[in-house]
C-alpha positions in Angstrom: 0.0 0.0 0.0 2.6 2.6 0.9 4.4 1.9 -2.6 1.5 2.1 -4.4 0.6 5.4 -2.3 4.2 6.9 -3.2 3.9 6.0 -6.8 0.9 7.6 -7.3 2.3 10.4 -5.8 5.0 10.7 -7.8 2.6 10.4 -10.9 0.5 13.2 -9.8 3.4 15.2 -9.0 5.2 14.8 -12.4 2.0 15.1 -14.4 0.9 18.2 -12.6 4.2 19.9 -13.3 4.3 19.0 -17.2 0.2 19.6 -17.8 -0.2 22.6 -15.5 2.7 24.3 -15.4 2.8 27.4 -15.0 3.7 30.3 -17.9 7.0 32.1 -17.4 7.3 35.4 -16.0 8.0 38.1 -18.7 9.4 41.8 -17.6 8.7 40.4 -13.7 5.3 40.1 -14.3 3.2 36.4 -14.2 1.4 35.6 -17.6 -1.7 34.2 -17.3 -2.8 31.9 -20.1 -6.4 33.3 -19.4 -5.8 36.6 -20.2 -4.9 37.8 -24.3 -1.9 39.1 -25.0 -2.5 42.6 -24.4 -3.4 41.9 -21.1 -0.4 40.1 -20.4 1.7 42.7 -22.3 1.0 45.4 -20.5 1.9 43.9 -17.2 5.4 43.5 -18.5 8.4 45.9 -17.6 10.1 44.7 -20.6 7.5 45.6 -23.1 6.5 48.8 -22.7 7.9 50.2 -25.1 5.8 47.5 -27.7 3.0 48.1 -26.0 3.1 51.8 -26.5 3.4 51.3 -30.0 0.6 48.9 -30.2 -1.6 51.5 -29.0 -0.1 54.4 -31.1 -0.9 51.9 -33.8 -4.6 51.8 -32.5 -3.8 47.5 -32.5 -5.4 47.0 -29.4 -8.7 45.9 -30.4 -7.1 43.4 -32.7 -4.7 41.2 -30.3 -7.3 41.4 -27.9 -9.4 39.6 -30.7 -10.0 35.8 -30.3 -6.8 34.8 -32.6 -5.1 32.7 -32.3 -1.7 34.6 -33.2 1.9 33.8 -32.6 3.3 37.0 -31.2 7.5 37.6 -31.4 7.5 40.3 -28.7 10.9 42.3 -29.0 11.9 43.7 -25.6 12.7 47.4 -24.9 16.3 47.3 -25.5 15.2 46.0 -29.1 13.6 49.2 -30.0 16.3 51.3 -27.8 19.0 49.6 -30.2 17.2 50.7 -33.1 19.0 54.7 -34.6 18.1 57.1 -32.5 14.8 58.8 -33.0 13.8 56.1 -34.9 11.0 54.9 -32.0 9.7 58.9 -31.3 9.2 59.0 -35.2 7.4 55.9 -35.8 5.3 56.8 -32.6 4.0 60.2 -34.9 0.3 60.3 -36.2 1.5 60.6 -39.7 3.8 57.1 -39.4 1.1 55.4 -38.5 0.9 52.9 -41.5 4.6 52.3 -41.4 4.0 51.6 -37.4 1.1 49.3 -38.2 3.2 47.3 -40.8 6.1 46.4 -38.5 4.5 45.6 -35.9 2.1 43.4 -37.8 5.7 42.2 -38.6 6.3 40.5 -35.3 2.3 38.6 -35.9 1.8 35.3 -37.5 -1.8 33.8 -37.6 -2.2 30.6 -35.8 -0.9 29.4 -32.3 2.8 28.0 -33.3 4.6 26.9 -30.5 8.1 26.5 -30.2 8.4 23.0 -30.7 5.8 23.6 -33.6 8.5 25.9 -35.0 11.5 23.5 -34.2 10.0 20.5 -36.2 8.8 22.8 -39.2 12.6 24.3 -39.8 14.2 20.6 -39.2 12.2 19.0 -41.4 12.8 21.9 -44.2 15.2 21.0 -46.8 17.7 24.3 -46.1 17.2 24.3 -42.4 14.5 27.3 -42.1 11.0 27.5 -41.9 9.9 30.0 -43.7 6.3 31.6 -42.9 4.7 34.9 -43.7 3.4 37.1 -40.9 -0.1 39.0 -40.5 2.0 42.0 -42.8 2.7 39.7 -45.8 6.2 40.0 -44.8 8.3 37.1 -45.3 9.9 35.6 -42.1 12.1 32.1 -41.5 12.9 30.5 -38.6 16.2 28.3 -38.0 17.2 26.5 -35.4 21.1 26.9 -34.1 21.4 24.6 -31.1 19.0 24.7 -28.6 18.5 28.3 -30.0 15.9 29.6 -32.0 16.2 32.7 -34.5 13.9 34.0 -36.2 15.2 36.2 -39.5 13.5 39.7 -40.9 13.4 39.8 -45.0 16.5 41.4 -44.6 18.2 38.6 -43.3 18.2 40.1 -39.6 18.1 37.5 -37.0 16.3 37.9 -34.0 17.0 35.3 -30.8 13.9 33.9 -29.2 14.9 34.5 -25.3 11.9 32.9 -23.7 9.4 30.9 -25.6 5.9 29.7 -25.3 4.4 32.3 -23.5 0.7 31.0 -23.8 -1.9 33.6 -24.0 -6.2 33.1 -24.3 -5.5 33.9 -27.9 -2.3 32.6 -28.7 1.2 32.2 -27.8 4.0 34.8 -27.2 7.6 34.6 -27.6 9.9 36.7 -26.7 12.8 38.0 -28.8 16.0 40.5 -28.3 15.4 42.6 -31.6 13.0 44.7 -33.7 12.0 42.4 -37.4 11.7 45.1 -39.7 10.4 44.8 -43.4 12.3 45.7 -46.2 
């Protein structure tokens, strides 16, 4: 009795921390996998400066939609590394469009997770996936490692820093640069 008690123990144990666990912390900030991604986003001291753009963009409304989407979500330091200025001009009423189109950039539709991602660039015959985002700008993945980087049309590559950030409508993951469109 007390071995079978243990072992079922143990089973609980291991499948409650592979079916339930928990999201990773983004920016400091817990992500709940009820909430969308805007939700999530806006609790995270890493994003603000994406977030602030998403509402410049007046994208609210649509990643709060139902989805899914895969969001690449660069950090702040991604836009700070960008040429100075480049953030307060694309943040003007006028840039709107060009806002709208790289951050729609950073958006595929459908909920690909990494290991989604993984397999599709493996099983590709010059080791990238390639995909187009919510923009109709081209976008590849390749895996380097236990890395994955995910490359702009311009060849730019972007590293994933933490993956599989599950939202209500999707998944987010997190990367250390701005994709831009050519």
């Amino acid at each position: 009795m007390n071995r079978i008690a243990t072992l079922a123990t143990a089973a609980l144990s291991l499948f409650a921390s592979t079916a339930f666990a928990a999201n990773p912390m983004v920016g400091g900030a817990p992500m709940y996998e009820n909430r969308t991604i805007v939700e999530n986003a806006v609790n995270s001291a890493d994003h603000t400066t994406l977030v602030a753009a998403v509402q410049a963009a007046g994208l609210v409304d649509t990643l709060s939609g139902p989805g899914p989407f895969t969001v690449f979500a660069p950090v702040n330091a991604a836009f700070d590394a960008l040429p100075a200025g480049t953030v307060e001009t694309l943040l003007m009423p006028e840039n709107g469009d060009m806002l709208t189109k790289i951050l729609t950039s950073h958006v595929v539709a459908g909920d690909w997770s990494s290991a989604d991602i993984v397999a599709a660039a493996r099983a590709s015959k010059d080791g990238f996936y390639h995909f187009n985002a919510v923009s109709g700008d081209a976008l590849s993945a390749q895996v380097r490692g236990d890395n994955v980087y995910i490359f702009d049309e311009s060849g730019n590559a972007s590293l994933v820093t933490i993956a599989d950030v599950r939202q209500s409508n999707g998944v987010i993951h997190v990367i250390n640069t701005v994709l831009l469109p050519k």
